[in-house]
C-alpha positions as CSV (number, residue, x, y, z in Angstrom):
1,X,81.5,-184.2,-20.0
2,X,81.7,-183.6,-16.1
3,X,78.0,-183.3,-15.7
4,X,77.1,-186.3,-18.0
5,X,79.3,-188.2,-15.9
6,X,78.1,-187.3,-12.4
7,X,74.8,-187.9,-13.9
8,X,75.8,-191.4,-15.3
9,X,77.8,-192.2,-12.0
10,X,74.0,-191.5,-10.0
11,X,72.1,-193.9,-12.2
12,X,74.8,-196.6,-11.0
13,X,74.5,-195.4,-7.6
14,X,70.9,-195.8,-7.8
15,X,71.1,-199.3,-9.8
16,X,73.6,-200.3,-6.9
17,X,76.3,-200.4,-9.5
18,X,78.7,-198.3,-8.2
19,X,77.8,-198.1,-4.2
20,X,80.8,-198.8,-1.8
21,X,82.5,-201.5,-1.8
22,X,84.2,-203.7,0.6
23,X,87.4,-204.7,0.6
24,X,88.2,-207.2,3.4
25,X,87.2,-204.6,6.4
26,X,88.0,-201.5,4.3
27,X,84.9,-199.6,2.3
28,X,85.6,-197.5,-1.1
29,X,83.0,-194.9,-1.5
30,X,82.9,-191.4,-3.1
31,X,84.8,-188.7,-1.9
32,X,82.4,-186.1,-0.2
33,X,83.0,-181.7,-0.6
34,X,85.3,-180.6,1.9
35,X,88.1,-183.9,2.2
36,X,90.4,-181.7,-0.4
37,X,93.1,-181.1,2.9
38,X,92.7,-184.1,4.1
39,X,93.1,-186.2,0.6
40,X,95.8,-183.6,-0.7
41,X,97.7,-184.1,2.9
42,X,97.8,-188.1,2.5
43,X,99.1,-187.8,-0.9
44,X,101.9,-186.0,0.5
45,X,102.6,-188.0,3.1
46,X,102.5,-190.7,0.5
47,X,104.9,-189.1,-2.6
48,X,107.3,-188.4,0.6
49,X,107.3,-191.7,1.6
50,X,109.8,-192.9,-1.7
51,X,112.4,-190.2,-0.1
52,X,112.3,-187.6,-1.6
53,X,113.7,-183.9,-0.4
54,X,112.2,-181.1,1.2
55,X,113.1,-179.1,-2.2
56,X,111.4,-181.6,-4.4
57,X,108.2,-182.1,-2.6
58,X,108.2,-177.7,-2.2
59,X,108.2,-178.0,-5.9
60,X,105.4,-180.6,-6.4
61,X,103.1,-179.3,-3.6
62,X,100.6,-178.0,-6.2
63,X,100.6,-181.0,-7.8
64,X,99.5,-183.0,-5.4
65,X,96.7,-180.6,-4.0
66,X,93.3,-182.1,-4.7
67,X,90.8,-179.4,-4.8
68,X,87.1,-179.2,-4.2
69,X,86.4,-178.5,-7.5
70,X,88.5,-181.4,-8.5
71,X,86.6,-183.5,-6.3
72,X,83.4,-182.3,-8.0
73,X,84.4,-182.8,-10.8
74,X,86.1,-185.8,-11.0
75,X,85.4,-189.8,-10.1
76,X,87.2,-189.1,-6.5
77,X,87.1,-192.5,-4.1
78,X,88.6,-193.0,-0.6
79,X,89.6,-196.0,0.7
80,X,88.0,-196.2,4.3
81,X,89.4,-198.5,7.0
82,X,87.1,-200.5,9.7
83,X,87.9,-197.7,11.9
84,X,86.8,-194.9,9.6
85,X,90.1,-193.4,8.7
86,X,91.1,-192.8,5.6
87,X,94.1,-195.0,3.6
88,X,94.1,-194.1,0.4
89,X,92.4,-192.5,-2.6
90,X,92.2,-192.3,-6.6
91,X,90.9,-189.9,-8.8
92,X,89.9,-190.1,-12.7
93,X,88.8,-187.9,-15.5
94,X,87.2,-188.7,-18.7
95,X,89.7,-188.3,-21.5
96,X,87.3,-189.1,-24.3
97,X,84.3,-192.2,-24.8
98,X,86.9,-194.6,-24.7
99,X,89.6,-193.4,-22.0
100,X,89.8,-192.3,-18.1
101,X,92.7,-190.7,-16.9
102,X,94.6,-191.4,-13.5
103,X,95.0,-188.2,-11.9
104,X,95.4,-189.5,-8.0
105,X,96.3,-192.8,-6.7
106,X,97.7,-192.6,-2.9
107,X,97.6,-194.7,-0.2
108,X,99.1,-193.7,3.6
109,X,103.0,-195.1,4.1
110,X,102.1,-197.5,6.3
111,X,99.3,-199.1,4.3
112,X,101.9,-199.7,1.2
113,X,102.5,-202.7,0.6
114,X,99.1,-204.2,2.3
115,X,96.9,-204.4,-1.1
116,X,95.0,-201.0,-0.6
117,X,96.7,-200.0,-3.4
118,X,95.9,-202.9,-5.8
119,X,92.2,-202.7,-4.2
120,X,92.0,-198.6,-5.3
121,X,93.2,-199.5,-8.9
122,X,91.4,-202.5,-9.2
123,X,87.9,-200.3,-8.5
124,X,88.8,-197.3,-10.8
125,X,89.2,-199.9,-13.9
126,X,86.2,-201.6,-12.7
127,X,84.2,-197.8,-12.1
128,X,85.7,-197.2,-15.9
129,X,84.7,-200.1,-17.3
130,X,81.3,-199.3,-16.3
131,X,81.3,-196.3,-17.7
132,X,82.3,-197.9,-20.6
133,X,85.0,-196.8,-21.0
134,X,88.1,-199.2,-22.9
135,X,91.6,-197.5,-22.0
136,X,92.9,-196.0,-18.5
137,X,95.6,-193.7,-18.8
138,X,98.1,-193.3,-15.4
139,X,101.1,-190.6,-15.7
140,X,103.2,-192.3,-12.7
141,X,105.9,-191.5,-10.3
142,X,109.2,-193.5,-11.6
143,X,108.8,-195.6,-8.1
144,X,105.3,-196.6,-8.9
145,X,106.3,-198.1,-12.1
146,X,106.5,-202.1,-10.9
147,X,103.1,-201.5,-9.3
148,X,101.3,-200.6,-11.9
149,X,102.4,-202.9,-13.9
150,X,101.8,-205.7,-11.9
151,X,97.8,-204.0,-12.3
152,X,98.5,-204.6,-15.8
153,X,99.8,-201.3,-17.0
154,X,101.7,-201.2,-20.2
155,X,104.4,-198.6,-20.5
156,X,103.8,-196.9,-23.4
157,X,106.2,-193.3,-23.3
158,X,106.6,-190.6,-20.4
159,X,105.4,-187.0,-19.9
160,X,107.2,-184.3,-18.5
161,X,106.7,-183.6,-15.0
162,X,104.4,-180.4,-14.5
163,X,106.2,-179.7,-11.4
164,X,110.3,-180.5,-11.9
165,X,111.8,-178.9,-15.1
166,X,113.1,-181.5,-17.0
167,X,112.1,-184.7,-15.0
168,X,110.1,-187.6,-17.3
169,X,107.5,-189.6,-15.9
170,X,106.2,-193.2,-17.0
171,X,103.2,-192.9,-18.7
172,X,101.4,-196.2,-18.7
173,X,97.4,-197.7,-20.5
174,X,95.3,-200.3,-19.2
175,X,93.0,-202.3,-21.5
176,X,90.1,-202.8,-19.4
């Protein structure tokens, strides 16, 4: 399913449908091999930012590791600012012909707030759709819940957490 999708994703590219896109001054565009630290790092930065201990974020550090092979595997876009840097990012996985999952959605502390986030969402339903795809899936942290629902998420159960024993997470699907 990963290869048919890469493959699908460079027809758009070629047919300018899925190219970067501008939002305001900032650019989303694929991910490229070797931003793994630097995307992993930022997502950090950004699960830290709803307060959470040093024990916690220990315990979810794997979690929120993007690797290369994820990255090569995945639909992985960064959110690029006029200067270059790097605010936020999303990945997604095919599910099945009809859903994408959420895997990723970040965007650096001091962006929050400022509509990268929205912008990030808003371009993984759209990449989705295009793929033709009807359903995204997002397993979200409890402090993300208003925000994706405001994207147009409908809660519809939790999961456990893969990285805190016994902690449930929203689990929420977009109709696209």
């Amino acid at each position: 399913m990963a290869n048919s999708l890469r493959a699908t994703e460079r027809q758009l590219s070629v047919a300018g449908g899925m190219g970067g896109v501008r939002t305001m001054h900032d650019k989303i565009e694929p991910a490229m091999p070797g931003q793994g630290p630097l995307l992993s790092e930022l997502a950090k930065r950004s699960k830290a930012y709803w307060g959470y201990d040093e024990a916690f974020m220990a315990a979810c550090d794997q979690e929120l590791t993007l690797t290369e092979r994820e990255i090569a595997r995945h639909l992985t876009y960064v959110l690029r600012t006029q200067d270059g840097s790097v605010a936020g990012f999303y990945s997604m996985e095919s599910v099945d012909e009809a859903r994408m999952e959420l895997n990723f959605l970040f965007v650096e502390p001091s962006a929050i707030g400022r509509g990268r986030g929205r912008a990030l969402i808003n371009h993984a339903k759209k990449r989705a759709r295009e793929l033709g795809r009807t359903m995204l899936i997002i397993q979200g942290d409890p402090h993300a819940a208003p925000f994706y629902q405001k994207m147009g998420g409908r809660r519809v159960g939790e999961r456990p957490s893969c990285s805190v024993a016994g902690r449930l997470l929203p689990l929420f699907e977009i109709h696209l």
